[in-house]
CHARMM-style PDB file with segment names, atoms N, HN, CA, C and O in Angstrom:
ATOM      1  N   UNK     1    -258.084  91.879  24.634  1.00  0.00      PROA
ATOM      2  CA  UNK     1    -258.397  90.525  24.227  1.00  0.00      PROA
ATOM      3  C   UNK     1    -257.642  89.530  25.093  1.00  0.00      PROA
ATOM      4  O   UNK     1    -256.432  89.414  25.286  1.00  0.00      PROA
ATOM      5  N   UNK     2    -258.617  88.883  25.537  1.00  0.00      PROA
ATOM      6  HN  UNK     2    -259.600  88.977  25.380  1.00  0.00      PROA
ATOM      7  CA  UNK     2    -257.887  87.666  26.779  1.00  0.00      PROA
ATOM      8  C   UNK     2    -256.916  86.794  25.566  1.00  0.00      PROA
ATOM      9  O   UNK     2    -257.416  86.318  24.546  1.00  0.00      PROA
ATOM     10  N   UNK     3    -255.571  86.712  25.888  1.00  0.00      PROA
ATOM     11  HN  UNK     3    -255.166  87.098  26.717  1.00  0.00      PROA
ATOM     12  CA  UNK     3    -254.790  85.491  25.414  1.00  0.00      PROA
ATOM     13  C   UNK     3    -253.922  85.850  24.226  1.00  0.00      PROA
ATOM     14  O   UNK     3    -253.236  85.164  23.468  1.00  0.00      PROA
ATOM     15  N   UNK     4    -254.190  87.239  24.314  1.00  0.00      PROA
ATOM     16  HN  UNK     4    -254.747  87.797  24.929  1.00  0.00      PROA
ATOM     17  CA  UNK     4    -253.247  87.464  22.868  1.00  0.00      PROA
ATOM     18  C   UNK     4    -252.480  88.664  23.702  1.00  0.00      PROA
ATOM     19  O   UNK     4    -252.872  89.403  24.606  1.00  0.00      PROA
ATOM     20  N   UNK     5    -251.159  88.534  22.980  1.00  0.00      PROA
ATOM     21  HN  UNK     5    -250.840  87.934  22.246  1.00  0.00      PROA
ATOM     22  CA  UNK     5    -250.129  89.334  23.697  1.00  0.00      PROA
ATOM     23  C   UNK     5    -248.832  89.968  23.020  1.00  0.00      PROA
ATOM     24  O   UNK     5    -247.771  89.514  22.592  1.00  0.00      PROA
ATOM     25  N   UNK     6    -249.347  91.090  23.112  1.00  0.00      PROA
ATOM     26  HN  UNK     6    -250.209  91.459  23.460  1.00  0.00      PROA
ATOM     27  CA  UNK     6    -247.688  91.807  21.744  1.00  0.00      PROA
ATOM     28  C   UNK     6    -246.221  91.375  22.494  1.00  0.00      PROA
ATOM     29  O   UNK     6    -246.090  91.062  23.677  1.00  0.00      PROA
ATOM     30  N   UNK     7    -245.433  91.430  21.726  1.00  0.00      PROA
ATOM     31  HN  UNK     7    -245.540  91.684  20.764  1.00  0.00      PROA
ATOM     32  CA  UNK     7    -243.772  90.677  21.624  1.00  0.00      PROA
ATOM     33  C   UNK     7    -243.294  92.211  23.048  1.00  0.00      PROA
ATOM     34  O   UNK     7    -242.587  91.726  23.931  1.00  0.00      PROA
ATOM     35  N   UNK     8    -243.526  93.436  23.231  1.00  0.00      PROA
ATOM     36  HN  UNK     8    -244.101  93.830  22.513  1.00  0.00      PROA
ATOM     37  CA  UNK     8    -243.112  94.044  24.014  1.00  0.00      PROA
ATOM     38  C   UNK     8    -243.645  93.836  25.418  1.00  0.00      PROA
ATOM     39  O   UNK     8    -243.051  94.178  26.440  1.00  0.00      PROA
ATOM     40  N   UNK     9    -244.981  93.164  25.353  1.00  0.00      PROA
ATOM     41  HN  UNK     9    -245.464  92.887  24.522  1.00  0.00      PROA
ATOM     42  CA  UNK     9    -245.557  92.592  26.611  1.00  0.00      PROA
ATOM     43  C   UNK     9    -244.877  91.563  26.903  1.00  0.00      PROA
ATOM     44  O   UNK     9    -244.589  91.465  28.096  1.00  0.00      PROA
ATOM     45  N   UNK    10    -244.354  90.383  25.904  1.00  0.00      PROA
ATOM     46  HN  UNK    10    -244.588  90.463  24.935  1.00  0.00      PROA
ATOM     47  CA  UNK    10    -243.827  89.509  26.844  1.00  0.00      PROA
ATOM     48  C   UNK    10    -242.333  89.843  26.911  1.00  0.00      PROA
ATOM     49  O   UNK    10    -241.632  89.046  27.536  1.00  0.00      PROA
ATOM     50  N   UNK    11    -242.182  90.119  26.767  1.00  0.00      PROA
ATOM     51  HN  UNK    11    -242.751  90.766  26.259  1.00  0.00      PROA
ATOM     52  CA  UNK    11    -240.556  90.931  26.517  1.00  0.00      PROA
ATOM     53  C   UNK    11    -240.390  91.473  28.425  1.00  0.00      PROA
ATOM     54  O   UNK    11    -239.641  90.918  29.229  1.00  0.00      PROA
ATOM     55  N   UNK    12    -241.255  92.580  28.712  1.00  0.00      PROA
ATOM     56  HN  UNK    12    -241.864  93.030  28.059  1.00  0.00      PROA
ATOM     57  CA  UNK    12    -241.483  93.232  30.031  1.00  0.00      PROA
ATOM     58  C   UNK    12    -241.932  92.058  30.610  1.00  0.00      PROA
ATOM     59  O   UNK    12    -240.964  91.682  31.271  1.00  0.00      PROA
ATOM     60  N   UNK    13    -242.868  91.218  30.762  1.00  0.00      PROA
ATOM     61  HN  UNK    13    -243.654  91.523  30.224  1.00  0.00      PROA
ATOM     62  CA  UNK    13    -242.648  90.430  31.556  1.00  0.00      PROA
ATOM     63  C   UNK    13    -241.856  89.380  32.058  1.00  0.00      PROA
ATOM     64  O   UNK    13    -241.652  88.932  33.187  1.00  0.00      PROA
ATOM     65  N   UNK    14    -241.376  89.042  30.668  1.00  0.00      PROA
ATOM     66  HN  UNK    14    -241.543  89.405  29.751  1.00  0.00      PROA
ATOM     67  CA  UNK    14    -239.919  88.999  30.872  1.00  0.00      PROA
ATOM     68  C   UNK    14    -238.856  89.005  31.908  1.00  0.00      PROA
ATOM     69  O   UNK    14    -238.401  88.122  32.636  1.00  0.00      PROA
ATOM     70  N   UNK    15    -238.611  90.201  31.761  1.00  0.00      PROA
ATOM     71  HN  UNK    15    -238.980  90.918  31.170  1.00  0.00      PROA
ATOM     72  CA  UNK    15    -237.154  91.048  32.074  1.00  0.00      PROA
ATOM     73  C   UNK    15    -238.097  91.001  33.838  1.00  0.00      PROA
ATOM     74  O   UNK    15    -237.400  90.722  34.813  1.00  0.00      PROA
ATOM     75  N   UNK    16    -239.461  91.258  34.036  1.00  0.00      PROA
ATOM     76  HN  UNK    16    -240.027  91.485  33.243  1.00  0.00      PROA
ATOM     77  CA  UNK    16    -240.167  91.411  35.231  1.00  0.00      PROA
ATOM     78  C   UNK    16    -239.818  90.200  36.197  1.00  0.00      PROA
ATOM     79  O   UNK    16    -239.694  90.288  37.419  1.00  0.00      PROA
ATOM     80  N   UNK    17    -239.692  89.139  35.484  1.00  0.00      PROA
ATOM     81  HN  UNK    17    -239.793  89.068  34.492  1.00  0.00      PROA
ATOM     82  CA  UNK    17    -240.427  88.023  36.423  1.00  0.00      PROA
ATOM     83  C   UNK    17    -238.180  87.783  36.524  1.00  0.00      PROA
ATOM     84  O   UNK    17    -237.726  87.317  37.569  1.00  0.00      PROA
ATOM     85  N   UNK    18    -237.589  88.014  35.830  1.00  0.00      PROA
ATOM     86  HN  UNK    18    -237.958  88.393  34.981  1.00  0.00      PROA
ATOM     87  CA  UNK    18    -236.189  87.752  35.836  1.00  0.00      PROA
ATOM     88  C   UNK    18    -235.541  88.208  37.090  1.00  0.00      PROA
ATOM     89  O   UNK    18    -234.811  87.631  37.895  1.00  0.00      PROA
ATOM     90  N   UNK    19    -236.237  89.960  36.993  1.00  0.00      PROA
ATOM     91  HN  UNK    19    -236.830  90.429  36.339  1.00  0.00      PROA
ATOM     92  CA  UNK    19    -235.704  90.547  38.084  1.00  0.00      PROA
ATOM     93  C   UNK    19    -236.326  90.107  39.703  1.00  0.00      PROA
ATOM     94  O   UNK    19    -235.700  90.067  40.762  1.00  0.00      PROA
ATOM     95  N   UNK    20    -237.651  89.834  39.461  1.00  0.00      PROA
ATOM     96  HN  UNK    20    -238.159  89.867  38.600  1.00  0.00      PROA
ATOM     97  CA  UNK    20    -238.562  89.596  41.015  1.00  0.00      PROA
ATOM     98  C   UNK    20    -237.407  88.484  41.282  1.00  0.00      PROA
ATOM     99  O   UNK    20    -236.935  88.435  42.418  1.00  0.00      PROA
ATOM    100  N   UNK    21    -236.934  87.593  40.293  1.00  0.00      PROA
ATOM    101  HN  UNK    21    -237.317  87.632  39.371  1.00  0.00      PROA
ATOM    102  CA  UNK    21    -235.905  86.460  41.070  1.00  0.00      PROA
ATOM    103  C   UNK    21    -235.024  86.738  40.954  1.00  0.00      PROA
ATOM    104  O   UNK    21    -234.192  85.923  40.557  1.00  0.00      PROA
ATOM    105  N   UNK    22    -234.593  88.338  41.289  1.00  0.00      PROA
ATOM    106  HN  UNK    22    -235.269  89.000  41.612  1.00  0.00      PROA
ATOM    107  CA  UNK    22    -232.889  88.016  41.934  1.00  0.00      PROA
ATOM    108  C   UNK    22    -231.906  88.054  40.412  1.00  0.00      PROA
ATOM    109  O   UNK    22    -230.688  88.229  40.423  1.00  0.00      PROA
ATOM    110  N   UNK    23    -232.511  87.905  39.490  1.00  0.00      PROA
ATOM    111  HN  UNK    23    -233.501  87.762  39.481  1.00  0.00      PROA
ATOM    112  CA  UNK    23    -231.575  88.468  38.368  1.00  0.00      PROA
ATOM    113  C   UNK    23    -230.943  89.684  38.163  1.00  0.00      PROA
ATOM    114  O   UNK    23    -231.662  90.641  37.872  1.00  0.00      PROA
ATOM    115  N   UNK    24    -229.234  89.914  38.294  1.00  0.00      PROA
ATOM    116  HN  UNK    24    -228.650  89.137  38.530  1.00  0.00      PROA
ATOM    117  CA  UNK    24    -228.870  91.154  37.975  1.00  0.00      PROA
ATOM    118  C   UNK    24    -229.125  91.583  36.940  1.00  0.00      PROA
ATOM    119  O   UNK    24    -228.897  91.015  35.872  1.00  0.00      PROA
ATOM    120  N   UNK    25    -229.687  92.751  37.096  1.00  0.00      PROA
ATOM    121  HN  UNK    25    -229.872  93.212  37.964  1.00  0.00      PROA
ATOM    122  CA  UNK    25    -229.919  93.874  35.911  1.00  0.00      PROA
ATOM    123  C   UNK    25    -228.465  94.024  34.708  1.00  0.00      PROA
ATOM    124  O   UNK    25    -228.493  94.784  33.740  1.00  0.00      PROA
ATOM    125  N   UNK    26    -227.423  93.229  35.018  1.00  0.00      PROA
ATOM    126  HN  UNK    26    -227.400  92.611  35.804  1.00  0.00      PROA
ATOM    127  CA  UNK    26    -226.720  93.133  33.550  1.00  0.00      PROA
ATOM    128  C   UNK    26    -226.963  92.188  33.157  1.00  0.00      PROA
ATOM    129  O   UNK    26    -226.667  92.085  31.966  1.00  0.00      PROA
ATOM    130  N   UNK    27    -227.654  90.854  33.837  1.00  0.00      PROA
ATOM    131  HN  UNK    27    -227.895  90.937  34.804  1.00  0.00      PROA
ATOM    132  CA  UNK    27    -227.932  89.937  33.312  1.00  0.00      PROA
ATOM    133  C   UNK    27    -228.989  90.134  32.232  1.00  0.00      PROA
ATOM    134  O   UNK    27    -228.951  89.619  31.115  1.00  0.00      PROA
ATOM    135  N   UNK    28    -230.056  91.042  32.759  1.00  0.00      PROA
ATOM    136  HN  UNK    28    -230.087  91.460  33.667  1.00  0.00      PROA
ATOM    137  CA  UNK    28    -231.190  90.840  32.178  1.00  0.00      PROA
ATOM    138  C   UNK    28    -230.646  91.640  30.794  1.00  0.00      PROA
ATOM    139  O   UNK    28    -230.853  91.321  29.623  1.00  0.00      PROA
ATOM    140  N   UNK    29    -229.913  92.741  31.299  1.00  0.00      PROA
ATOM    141  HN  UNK    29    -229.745  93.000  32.250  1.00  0.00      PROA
ATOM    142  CA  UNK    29    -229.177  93.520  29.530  1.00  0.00      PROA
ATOM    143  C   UNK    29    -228.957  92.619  28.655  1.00  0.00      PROA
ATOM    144  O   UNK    29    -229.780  92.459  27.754  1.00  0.00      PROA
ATOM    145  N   UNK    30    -228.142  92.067  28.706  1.00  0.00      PROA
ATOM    146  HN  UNK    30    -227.474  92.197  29.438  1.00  0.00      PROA
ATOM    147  CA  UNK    30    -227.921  90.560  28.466  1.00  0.00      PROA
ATOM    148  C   UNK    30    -228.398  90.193  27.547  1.00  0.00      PROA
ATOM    149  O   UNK    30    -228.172  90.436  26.362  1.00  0.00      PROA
ATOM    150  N   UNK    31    -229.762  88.992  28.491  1.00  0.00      PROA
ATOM    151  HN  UNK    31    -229.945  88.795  29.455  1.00  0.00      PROA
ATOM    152  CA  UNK    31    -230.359  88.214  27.751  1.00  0.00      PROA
ATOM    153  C   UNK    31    -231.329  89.515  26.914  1.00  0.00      PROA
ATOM    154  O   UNK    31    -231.520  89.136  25.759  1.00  0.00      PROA
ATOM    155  N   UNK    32    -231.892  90.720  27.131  1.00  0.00      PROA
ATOM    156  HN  UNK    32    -231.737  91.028  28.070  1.00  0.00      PROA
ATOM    157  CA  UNK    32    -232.728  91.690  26.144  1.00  0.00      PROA
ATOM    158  C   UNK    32    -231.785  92.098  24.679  1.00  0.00      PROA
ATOM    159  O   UNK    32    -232.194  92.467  23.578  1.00  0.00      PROA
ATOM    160  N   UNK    33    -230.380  91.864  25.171  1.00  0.00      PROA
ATOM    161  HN  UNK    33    -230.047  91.564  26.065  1.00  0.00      PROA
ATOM    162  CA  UNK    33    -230.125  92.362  24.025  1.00  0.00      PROA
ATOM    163  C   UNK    33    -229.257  93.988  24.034  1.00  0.00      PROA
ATOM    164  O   UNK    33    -228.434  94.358  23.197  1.00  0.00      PROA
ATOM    165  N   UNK    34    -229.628  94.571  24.950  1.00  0.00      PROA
ATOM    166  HN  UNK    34    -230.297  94.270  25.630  1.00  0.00      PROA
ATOM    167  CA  UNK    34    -230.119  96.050  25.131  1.00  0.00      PROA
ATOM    168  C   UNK    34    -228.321  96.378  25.125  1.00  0.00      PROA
ATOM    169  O   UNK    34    -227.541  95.508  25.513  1.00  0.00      PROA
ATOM    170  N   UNK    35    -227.872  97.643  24.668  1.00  0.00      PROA
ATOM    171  HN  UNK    35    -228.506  98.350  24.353  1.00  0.00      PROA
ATOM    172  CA  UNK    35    -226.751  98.387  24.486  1.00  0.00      PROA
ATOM    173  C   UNK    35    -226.653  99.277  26.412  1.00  0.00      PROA
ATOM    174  O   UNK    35    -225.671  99.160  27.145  1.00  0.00      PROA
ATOM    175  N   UNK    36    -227.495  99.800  26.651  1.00  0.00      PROA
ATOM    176  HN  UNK    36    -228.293  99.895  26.056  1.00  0.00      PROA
ATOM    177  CA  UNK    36    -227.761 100.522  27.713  1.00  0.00      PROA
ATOM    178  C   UNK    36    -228.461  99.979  28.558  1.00  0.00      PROA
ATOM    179  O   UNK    36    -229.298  99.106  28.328  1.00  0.00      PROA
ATOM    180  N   UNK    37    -228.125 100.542  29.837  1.00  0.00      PROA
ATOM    181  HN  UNK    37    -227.445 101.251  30.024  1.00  0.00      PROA
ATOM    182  CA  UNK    37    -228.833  99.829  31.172  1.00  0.00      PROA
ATOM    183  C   UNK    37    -230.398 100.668  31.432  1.00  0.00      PROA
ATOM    184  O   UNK    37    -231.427 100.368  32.037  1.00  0.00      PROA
ATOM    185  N   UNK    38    -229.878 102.043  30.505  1.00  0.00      PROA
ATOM    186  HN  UNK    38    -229.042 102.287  30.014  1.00  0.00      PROA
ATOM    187  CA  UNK    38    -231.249 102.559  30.909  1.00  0.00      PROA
ATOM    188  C   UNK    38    -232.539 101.772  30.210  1.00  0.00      PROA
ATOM    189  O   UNK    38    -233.684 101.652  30.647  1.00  0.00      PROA
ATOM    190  N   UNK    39    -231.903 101.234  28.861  1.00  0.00      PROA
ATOM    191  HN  UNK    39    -230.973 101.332  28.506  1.00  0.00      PROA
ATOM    192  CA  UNK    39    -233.334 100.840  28.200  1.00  0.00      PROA
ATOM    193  C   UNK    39    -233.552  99.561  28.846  1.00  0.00      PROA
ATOM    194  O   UNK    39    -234.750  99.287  28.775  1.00  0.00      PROA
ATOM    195  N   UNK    40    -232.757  98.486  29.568  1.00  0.00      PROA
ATOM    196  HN  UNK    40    -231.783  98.708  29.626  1.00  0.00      PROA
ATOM    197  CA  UNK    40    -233.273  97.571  30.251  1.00  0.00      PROA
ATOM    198  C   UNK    40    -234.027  98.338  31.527  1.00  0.00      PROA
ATOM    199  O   UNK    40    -235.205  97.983  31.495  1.00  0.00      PROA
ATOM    200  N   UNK    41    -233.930  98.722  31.991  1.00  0.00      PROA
ATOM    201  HN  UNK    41    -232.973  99.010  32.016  1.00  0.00      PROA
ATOM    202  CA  UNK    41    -235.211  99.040  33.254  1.00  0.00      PROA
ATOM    203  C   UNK    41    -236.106  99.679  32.717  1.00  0.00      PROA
ATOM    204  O   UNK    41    -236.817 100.216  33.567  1.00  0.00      PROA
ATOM    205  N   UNK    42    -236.500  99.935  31.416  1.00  0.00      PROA
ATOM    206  HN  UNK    42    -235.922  99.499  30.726  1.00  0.00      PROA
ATOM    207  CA  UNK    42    -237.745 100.350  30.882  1.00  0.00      PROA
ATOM    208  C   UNK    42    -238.684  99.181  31.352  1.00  0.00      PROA
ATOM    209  O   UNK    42    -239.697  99.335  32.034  1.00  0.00      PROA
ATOM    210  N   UNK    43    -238.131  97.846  30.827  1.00  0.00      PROA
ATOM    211  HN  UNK    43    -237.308  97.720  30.273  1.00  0.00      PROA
ATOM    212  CA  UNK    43    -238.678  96.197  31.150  1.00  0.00      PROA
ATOM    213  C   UNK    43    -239.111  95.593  31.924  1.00  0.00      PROA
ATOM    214  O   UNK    43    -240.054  94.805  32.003  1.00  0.00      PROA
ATOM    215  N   UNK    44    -237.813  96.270  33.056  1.00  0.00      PROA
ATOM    216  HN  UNK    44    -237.047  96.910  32.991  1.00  0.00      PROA
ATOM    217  CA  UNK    44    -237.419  95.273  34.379  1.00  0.00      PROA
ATOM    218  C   UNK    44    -238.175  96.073  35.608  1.00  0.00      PROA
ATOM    219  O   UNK    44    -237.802  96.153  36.778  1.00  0.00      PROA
ATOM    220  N   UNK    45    -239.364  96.648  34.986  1.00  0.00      PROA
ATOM    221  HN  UNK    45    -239.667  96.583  34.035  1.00  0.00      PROA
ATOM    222  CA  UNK    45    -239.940  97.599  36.514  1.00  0.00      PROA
ATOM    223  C   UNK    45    -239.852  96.586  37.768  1.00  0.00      PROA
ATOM    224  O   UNK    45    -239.350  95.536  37.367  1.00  0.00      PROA
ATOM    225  N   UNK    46    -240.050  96.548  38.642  1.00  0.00      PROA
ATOM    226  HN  UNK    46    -240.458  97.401  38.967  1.00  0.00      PROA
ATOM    227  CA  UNK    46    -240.382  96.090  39.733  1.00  0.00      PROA
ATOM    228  C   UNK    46    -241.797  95.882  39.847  1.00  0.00      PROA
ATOM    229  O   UNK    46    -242.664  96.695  39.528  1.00  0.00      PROA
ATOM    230  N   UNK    47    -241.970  94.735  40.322  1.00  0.00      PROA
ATOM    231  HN  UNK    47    -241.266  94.074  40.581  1.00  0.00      PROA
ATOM    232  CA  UNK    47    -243.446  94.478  40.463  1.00  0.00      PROA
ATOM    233  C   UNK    47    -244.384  95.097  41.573  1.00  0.00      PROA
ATOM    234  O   UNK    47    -243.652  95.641  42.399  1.00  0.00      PROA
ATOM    235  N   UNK    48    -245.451  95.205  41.852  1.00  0.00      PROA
ATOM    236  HN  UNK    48    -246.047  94.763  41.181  1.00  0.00      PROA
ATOM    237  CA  UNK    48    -245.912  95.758  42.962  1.00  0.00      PROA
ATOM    238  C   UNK    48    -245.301  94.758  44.563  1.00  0.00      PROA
ATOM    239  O   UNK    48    -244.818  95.367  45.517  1.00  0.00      PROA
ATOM    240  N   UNK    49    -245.393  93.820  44.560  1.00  0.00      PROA
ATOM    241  HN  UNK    49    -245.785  93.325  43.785  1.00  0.00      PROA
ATOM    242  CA  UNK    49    -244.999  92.980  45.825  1.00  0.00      PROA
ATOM    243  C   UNK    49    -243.571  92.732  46.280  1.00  0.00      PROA
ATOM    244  O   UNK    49    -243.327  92.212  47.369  1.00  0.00      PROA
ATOM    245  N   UNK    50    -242.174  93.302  45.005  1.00  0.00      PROA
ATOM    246  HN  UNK    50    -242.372  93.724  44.121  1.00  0.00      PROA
ATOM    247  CA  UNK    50    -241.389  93.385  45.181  1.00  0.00      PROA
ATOM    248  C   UNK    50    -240.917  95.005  45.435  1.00  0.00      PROA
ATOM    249  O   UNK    50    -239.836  95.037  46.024  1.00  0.00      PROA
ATOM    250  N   UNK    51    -241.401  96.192  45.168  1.00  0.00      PROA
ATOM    251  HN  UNK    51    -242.279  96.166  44.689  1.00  0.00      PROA
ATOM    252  CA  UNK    51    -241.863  97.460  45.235  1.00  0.00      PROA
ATOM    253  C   UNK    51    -241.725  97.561  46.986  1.00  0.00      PROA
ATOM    254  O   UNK    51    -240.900  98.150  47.684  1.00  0.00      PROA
ATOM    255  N   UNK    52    -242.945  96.691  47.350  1.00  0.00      PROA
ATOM    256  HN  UNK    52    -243.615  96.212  46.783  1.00  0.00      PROA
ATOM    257  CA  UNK    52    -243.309  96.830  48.530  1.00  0.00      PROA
ATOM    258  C   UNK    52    -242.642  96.243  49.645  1.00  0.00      PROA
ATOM    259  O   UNK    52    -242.794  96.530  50.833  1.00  0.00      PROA
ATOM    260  N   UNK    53    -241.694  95.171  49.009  1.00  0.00      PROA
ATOM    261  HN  UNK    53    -241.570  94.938  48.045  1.00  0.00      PROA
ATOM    262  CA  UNK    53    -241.031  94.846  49.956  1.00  0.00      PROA
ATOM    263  C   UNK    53    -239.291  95.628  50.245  1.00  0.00      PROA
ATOM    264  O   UNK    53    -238.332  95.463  51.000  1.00  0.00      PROA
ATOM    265  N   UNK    54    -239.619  96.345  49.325  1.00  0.00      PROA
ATOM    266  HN  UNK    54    -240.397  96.479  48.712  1.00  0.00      PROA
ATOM    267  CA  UNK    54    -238.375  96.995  49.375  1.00  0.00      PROA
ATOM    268  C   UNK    54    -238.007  98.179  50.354  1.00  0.00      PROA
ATOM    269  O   UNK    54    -237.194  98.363  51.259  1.00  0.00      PROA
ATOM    270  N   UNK    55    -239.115  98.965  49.655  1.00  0.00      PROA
ATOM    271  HN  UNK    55    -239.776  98.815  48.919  1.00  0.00      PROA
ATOM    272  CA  UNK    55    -239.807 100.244  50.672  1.00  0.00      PROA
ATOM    273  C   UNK    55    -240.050 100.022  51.864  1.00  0.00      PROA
ATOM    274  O   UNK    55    -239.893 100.985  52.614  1.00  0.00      PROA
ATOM    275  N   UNK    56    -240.515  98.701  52.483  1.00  0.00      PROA
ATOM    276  HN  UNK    56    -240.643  97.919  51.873  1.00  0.00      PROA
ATOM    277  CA  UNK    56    -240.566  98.135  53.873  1.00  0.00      PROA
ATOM    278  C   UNK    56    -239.281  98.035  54.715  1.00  0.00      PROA
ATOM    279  O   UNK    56    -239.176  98.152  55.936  1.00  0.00      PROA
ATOM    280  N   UNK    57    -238.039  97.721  53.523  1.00  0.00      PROA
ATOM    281  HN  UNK    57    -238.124  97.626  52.532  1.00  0.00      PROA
ATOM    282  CA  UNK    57    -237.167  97.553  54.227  1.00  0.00      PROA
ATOM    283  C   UNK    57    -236.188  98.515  55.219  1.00  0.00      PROA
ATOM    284  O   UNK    57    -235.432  98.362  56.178  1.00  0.00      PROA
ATOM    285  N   UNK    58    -236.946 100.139  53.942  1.00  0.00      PROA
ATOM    286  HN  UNK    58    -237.561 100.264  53.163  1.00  0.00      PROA
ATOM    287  CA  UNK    58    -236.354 100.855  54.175  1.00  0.00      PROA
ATOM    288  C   UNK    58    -236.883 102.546  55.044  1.00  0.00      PROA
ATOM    289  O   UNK    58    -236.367 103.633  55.306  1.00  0.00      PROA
ATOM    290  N   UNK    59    -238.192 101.857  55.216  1.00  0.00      PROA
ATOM    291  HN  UNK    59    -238.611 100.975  55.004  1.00  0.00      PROA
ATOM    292  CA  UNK    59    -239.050 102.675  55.835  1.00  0.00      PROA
ATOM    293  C   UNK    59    -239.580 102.401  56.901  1.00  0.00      PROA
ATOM    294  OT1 UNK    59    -240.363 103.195  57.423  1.00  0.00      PROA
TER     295      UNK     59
END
């Protein structure tokens, strides 16, 4: 359904659009709340264009 959006979707996009800018990943613990770093990068995937620029850097 265009325009409707569960609390874990915006949550991940979230933590997504935090990290594409350069937000440290304790930051983003942080503001999620989260006890563990592992359950913040459940959130904080990397986007495809930041993915790609990474792998570029290093390949």
């Amino acid at each position: 359904m265009a325009g409707h959006f569960s609390p874990h979707q915006l949550r991940h996009s979230y933590a997504t659009h935090l990290m594409d800018n350069g937000a440290p990943l304790e930051v983003i613990q942080s503001l999620l709340g989260h006890e563990k770093s592992e359950t913040t990068r459940i959130y904080a995937e990397l986007s495809g264009k930041q993915r790609h620029e990474h792998y570029s850097k290093f390949f």
